[in-house]
Every structure is written in structure tokens, then in C-alpha cells.
N, C-alpha and C positions, 0 to 999 in steps of 0.2 A: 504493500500500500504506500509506503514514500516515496519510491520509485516512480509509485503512478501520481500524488502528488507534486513530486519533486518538478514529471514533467507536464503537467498541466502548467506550473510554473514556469517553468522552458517556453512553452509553448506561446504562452502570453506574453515571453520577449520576442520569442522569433516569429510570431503571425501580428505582430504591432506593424503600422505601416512604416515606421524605421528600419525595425527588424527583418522586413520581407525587404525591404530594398535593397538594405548592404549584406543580405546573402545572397540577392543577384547578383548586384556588383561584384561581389565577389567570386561566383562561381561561374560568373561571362569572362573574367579579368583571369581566373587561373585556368580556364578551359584554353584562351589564345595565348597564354603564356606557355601552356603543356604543349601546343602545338608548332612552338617556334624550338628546336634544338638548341638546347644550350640557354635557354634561360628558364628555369625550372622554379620550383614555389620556393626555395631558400632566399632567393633574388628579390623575387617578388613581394616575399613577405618582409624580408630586410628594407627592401624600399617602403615601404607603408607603414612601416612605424614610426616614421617623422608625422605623416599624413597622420597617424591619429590622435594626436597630442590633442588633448582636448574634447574627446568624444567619449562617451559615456564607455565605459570598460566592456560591459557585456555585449553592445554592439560592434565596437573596433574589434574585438575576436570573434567574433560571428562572419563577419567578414575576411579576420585572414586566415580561418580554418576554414572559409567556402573556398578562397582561395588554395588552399592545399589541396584538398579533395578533390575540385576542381580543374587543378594543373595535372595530375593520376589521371582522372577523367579523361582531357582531352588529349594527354599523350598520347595515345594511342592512335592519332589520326595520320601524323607523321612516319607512323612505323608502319601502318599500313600501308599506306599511298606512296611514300616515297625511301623505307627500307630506311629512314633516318631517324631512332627513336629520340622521341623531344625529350623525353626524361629517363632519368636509369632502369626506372621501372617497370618501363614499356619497351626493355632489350627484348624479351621472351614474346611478346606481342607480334615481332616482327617474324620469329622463325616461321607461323601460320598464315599472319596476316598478309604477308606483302606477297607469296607464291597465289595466294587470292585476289587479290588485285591484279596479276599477272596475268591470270588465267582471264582475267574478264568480271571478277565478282567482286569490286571493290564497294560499290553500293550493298551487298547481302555483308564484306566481311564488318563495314563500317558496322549496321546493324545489328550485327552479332557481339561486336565490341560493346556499343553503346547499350545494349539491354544485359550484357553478362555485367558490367560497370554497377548498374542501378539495384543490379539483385544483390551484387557483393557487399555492394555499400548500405543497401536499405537493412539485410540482416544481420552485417556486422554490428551497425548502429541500434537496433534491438538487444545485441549480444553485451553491447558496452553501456545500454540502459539497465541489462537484469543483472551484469555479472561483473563489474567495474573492479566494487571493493574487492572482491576475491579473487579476481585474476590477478591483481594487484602484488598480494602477497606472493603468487605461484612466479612473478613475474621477478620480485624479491630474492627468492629460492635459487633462481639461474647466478651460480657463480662461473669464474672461468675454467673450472674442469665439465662444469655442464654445459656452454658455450663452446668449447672443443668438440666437445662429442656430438653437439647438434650442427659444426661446421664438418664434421669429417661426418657425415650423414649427407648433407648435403655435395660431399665432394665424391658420396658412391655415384651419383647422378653421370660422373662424366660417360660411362659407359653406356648410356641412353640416350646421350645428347649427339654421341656419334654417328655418321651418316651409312657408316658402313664397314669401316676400320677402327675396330677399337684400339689399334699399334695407333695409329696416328690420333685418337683422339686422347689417349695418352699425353704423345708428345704437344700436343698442341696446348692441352692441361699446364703440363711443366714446363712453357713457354709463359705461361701466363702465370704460373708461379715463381718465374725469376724477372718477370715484369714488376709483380707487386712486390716484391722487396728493394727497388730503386728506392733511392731514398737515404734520409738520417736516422738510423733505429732509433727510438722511442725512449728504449730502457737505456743501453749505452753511451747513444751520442755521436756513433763513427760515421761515417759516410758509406754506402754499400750501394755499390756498382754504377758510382757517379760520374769514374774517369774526369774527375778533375773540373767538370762542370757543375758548376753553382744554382743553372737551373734548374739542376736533376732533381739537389736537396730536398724541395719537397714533395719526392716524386711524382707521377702521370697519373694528372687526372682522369677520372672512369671515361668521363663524357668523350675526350682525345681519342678514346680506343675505341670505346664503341661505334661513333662516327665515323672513323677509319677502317676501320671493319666489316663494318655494315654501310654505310652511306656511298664514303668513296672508294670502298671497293666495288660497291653497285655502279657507280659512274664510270669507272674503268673500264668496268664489262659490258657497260652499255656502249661506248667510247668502241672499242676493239671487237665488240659485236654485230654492228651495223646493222649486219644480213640477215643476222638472223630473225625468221619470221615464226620463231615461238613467242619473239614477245609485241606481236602484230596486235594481240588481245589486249596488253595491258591499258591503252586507252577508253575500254571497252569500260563502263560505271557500272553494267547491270543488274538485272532485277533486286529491288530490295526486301521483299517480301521474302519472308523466311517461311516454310514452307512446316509442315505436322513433323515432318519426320527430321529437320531443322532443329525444332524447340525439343524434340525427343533424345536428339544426342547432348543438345547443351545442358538438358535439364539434369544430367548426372553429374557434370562438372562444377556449374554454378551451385546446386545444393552443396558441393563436397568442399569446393574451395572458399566458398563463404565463410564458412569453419574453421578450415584449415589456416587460410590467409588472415583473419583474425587474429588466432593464436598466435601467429608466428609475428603479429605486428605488435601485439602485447610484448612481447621480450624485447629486451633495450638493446638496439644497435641490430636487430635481424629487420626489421622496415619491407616496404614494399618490393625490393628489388630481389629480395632472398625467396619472398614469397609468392613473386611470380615465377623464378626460375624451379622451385620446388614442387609447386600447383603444375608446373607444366610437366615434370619430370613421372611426378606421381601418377598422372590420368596417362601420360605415354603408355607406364609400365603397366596401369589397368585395365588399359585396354586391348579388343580381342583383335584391333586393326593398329598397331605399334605403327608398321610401315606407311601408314599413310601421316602421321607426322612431321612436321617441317615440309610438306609439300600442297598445304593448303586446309591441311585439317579442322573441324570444325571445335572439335573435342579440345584442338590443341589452341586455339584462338580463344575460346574460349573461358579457357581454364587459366591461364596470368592475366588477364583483364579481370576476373572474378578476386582471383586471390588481391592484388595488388592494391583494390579496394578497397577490400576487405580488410587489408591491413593498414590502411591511412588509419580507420576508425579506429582499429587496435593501438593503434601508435598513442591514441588520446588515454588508455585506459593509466598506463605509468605517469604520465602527463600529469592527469588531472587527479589522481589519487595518490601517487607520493610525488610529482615535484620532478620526477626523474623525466630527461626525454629521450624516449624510444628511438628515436632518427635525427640525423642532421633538419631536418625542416623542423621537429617538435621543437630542438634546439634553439631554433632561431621564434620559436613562438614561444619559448619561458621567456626570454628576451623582453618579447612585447610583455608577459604578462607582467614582468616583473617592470618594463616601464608604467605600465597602466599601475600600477601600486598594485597588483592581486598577486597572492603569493600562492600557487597551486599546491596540493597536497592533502592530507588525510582532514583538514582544517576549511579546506575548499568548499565542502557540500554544505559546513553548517555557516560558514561567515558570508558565503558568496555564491548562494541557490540559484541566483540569478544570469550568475555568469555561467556554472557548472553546467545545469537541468537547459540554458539557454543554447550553448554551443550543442549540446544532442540533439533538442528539439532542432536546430537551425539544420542538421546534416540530413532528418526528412526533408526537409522543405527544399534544401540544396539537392539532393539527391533528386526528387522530381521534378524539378527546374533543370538541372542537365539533364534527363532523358527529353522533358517536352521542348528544350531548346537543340537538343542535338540531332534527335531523328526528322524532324520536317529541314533540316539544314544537309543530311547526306549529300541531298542528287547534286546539292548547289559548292561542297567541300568535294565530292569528289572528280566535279571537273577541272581539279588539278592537274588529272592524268589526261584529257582533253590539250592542254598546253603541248607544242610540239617541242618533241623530243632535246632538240640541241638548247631551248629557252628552260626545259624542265633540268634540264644536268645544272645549265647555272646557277639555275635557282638553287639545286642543292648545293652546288661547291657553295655560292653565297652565304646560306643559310648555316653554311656546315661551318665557316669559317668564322661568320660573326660570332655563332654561337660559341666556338671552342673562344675564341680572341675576350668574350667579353667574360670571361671567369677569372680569367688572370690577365690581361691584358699583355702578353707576352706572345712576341712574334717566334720566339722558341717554339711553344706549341703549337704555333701553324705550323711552322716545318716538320714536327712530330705527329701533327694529324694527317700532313701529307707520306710519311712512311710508312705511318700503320696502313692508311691508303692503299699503298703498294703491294704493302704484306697479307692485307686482307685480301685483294685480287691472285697474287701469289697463291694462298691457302686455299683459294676460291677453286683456280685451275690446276693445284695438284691433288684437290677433293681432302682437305682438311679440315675440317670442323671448325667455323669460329665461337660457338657456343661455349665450350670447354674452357678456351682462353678466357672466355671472359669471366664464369664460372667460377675459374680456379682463380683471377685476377680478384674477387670482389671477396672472396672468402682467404685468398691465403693470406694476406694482413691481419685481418680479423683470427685465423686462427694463429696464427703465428704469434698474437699478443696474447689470446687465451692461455696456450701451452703456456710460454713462458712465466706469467704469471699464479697460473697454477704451480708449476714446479718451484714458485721462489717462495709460495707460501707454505709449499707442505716441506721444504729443505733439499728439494731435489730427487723426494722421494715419488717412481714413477706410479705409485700406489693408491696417488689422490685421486686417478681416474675412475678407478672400479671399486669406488666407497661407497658411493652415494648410487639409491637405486635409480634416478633419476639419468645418473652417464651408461649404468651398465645396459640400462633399457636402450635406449640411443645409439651404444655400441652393438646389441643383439640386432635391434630394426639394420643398423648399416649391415651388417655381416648379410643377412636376410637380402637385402637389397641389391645386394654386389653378386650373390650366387646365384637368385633367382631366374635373374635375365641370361644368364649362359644354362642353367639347367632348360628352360625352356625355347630357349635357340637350337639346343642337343635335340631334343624331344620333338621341335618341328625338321631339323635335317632328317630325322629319322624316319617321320613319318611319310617327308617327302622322298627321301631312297626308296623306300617299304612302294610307296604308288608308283615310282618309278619301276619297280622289277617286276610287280606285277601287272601292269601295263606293255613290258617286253614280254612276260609271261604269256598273254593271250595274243 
């Protein structure tokens, strides 16, 4: 019953005619922010805290959590349509989305985007109305040997992500694990694998690779491709109506990852990006049609637009119940909260009902505002791919450029997003996996500070791992994970020899 209370009080902030405006505002403002590469809700929301000096507290965050949510939301239009994800979030977006736009369905993939979005996010945001205080604690619980075990969980994945060779999706892995150690360590202080350059220090940002990887290496191959007349379709916007047996495959992944992507945005520092690469890794390996992933699937599209949603809301739950921020954007919204005088935390729900109970209510409201602002805009976003070919490349190198340039403002990283560029086309044409790279790039930091940390509290003893049932669990699911997909790889050759001999047979 306070819950239901609390948001009847929500409600009366965010359906006031102030409170409906600046969570439009704010979720038309993070929608074409998500859309543009390289300027993502951290930016966005960093810029708008001068803007609300001055404004009633519970509305100026209503506003830059529509903006968060918002900037998730409309990432996705970029990874479909032009293979360049606007935000980190929306990498996994692209492995389904953009071979659908390819083929001619860039109106169905948009649509499948935009209603898997609205389910992730409207049931996460229920989940963060019943279950806040208690996730809260479990979210507490995650130290860094349980942070290890759930990043080397996520690193059984690479062999799923591969297209075909799991030898090279390996190598491509441990490519992207001696990328993310560029850089000043953390704990020590030395410089590692900087060769003497100062810009290295604080090592390569995500957005650098992924845009080089995915954007301009798509430019390249479109560039040295010409002729080819498999991608004669991608101009093609069609049909957007999703069809019985459409909402039938989505409807196992949207339920599943609403849940899952929640979870995973509850825990501090796993955020959307982990949680789309995960949701998408998870429904691969669920499903009874594997192969037809990364080459336009719907299960697979699906499923990180659902999760990565899902976990924006989740991100709110450490946020707003201890103070702690789950992701670099929550980061930058303690920030605000703490300009606006509100001190987030377990102290939150009884001194500041208004503000708490106000930003939930406001993510319905926001949540139905980008769906009915996004699906009558498809036919009209997707005549991007209408633009001829040699003005669409520019437009991405442009877009690809401003965006990496305006994060750091360093001409270094253009020349750095023109290598990965390279290297991504390279990987592209000797059939390497760029998923893996990125994969192992976002998680080997992250564990890499886990471990350590863990070892320096238990004295070096490797036994901190399998103490707590919480890593041994995490460790079992991985072991589980890593043998499953080769046990039933064995089991499908077999079956295909067995109809092969009896097919000579007769």
C-alpha cells in the first residue's frame, strides 16, 4: 500500500502540466541525442545542469532521467539504419538490426526496436516501483569477487558471438583484451602499452572502437563494394507492420529480458551495455534457430533493445535507494541531484516523496511518449537509407567523426577511429568477429579491477572466489555455458552425419 501511495504521489508530479512537459522535453531531447553517435545522455545530462538552477528539484530530474531513458530509447535508430551505434548500449542492437535494414526491413526492424524498448522499460519500471528497497541490498551484496565471477560469465559468451570460428573469435577476444589494458593502471600508477605517448594514458574510448568497427568499417565495404547488388535492398524502408507470428517470437525475449536487463542494471557498474550484450547472448543460446542470428534475426533484435531498457530503470534502483550510481550517466545525475540540494538514499523516500515516487511515475509517462512519438515517425526516420549512397557514407564518416572528436576533443582519436576503421574492414574480410573484441574490451577493465581487488583484500588468497554462494553459483552457470554450446554442436554434426549415411543408404 505505500508503494501505491507513494505513486499516486508520483503521479501528481508527473501528470501536473509542468511535469508532462519536461518529461517530453526531455525524452524528444534524449531520443535525438541517442540518435546522433557520440553524444550520449552523460553529455546531455552534464549540459543541463546549469539549465536547471533554479527549477523546482522534482521537475529538473524528471526531465534528465527522461533524458536518459530517452537517449537508450532512441539509440537504436542509428545502429539500425546506418550500422553506427549512437550509444554503447545499442552495440548489440546493431548485430540484428542493421542485416534488416539490409535486406529491405528497416521500417519492421525500427518497429520491433521501438515496441521491444517500451515493454523493457514499462516492466522494469513496475519492477523498480514493487522491488526498489530490496534489490537495493542484493545490489549491496555484489563485492569484487562476485563482480569477477559475473564478468567471466559474461566472457563464456565469446563463443556465441562467433560467426563461425570459434579459433578466431578467441583471438579476436584477446585482441580486445590487450586493447582494454592501454592505459595508466589504477592500483599502480605505470603506464601499460602507451609506447611513450601521453595520449594513450587515459586509454581508448569504447565509442573510438565501436565506430571503427562497426560504422567505418561498414563505409569501407560499402566504399570497395560498389557492385555489389546484395545491398540493392538496403534503400528499401518496408513494410512496418509486424505481422502474428512477428509479436510471437518477440514475445519470449521481451518477457525474458525485461527481467533479466533489470537485474543486471540494479548492480553498480554492469548498466545497459552489459545487459544488452548478455540478453542477446542468452536468447542466441535459447534458441532452437542459433544460426539465424547476426543475420537479421528477430529474437536477436529484439532481445538488447528489451534488456538495455530495462536496465536504464534498474540503474535508478542503487541511485535512488542508497546514493550509489549504477553507470556513468547515474553518475552524472547524483551530480544534479546533489546540485539541486537532494541527497539520494535510504532517507530519499521519507524526506523527498516527491522527487523519488515523481521520477517513477514520470518513466510511464516517458515510456508512452517515446513509443507514440516514435512509431508514426518510422516511415519518415527511415528515409535515411532513401539518401544516395556516396551522401549516406558522408554523412556517417561526419557523424562518426564529430561524435568521437566531441568527447575528448583530441585529433589523436580521429586518427585512432580511422585505424580501428581499417581493422574493422580487415576483421570484416578475413571473417572475424567484431563482437568478441568489443565484448572482451568492455568487460576486461572491469574485471581486471574486480580480481585485483579481490585478491588484495583476502591477502592474495585465491580462495575469496568460491566462498561466497553467490560466485560459486556464477562460476557453475559459466562452466554450464561454455560446454553446453559445443555439447550440442557434437549432437547436431551427428545427427546431420546419421541423415547423411542414411540418405546414401537408400
Amino acid at each position: 500500500m505505500m508503494a501505491l501511495d507513494g505513486l499516486l504521489e508520483g503521479f501528481q508530479v508527473a501528470f501536473s502540466l509542468q511535469g508532462i512537459l519536461f518529461v517530453l522535453i526531455g525524452v524528444v531531447t534524449g531520443t535525438l541525442i541517442g540518435m546522433m553517435p557520440g553524444l550520449g545522455p552523460i553529455s546531455a545530462i552534464a549540459i543541463m545542469i546549469p539549465v536547471t538552477y533554479g527549477m523546482n528539484p522534482s521537475t529538473a530530474l524528471v526531465m534528465m532521467a527522461g533524458v536518459y531513458y530517452g537517449a537508450v530509447f532512441g539509440g537504436s535508430t542509428s545502429s539500425i539504419l546506418l550500422n553506427a551505434p549512437g550509444i554503447s548500449g545499442t552495440v548489440a542492437t546493431s548485430f540484428d538490426g542493421y542485416p534488416m535494414a539490409q535486406r529491405g526491413e528497416a521500417g519492421k526492424a525500427l518497429a520491433i526496436a521501438a515496441i521491444s524498448s517500451f515493454t523493457g522499460g514499462t516492466i522494469s519500471v513496475i519492477l523498480l516501483m514493487l522491488f526498489a528497497p530490496a534489490l537495493a541490498q542484493v545490489a549491496v551484496s555484489f563485492g569484487p569477487p562476485q563482480y569477477f565471477a559475473l564478468m567471466f560469465l559474461g566472457l563464456t559468451a565469446i563463443a556465441s558471438l562467433s560467426d563461425g570460428s570459434t579459433i578466431k573469435a578467441l583471438i579476436s577476444a584477446t585482441i580486445g583484451f590487450i586493447v582494454a589494458t592501454i592505459g595508466i593502471d589504477a592500483q599502480t600508477g605505470t603506464n601499460r602499452f602507451t609506447f611513450g605517448n601521453p595520449n594513450l594514458m587515459e586509454g581508448i574510448d569504447f565509442l573510438v572502437i565501436a565506430l571503427g568497427l562497426f560504422a567505418l568499417a561498414e563505409v569501407c565495404f560499402l566504399i570497395l563494394n560498389r557492385k555489389d547488388r546484395s545491398l540493392s535492398k538496403q534503400s528499401d524502408i518496408g513494410n512496418l507492420r509486424l505481422t502474428k507470428q512477428d509479436f510471437k517470437e518477440m514475445k519470449g525475449p521481451m518477457s525474458r529480458q525485461s527481467f533479466l536487463g533489470f537485474l543486471l542494471g540494479v548492480l553498480p557498474g554492469a548498466g545497459a551495455t552489459i545487459a544488452s550484450f548478455i540478453g542477446y547472448i542468452t536468447e542466441k543460446r535459447l534458441s532452437k534457430k542459433s544460426d539465424e542470428f547476426g543475420k537479421g534475426s528477430i529474437k536477436g533484435l529484439a532481445a538488447p533493445e528489451t534488456a538495455n531498457n530495462a536496465a536504464t530503470s534498474g540503474a535508478f534502483v542503487p541511485l535512488l535507494s542508497l546514493g550509489i550510481p549504477g553507470s556513468g550517466t547515474t553518475a552524472v545525475m547524483l551530480g544534479a541531484f546533489l546540485v539541486l540540494g537532494i541527497q539520494p538514499g535510504p532517507l530519499l523516500v521519507q524526506d523527498h516523496p516527491d522527487v523519488f515516487w515523481g521520477i517513477i511515475a514520470s518513466m510511464y509517462i516517458g515510456n508512452v511518449f517515446l513509443l507514440i512519438l516514435n512509431l508514426p515517425l518510422i516511415p519518415y526516420i527511415a528515409k535515411i537509407l532513401k539518401i544516395s549512397r556516396p551522401l549516406l557514407i558522408s554523412l556517417v564518416i561526419t557523424f562518426s567523426l564529430i561524435g568521437v572528436y566531441s568527447i575528448s576533443f583530441s585529433t589523436f582519436d580521429l586518427y585512432l577511429l580511422l585505424a580501428f576503421g581499417l581493422i574493422g574492414y580487415l576483421m570484416r574480410l578475413f571473417s572475424f568477429p567484431a563482437a568478441p573484441f568489443i565484448l572482451a574490451f568492455i568487460l576486461g577493465g572491469m574485471m581486471e579491477q574486480a580480481f585485483r581487488q579481490a585478491l588484495t583484500a583476502s591477502g592474495g588468497s585465491m580462495m575469496v572466489f568460491v566462498k561466497d554462494p553467490i560466485s560459486i553459483s556464477l562460476f557453475v552457470v559459466s562452466l554450464l555455458s561454455f560446454i553446453v554450446p559445443f555439447i550440442r554442436k557434437g549432437k547436431k554434426e551427428e545427427i546431420e552425419e546419421d541423415e547423411e549415411q542414411q540418405y546414401h543408404a537408400n
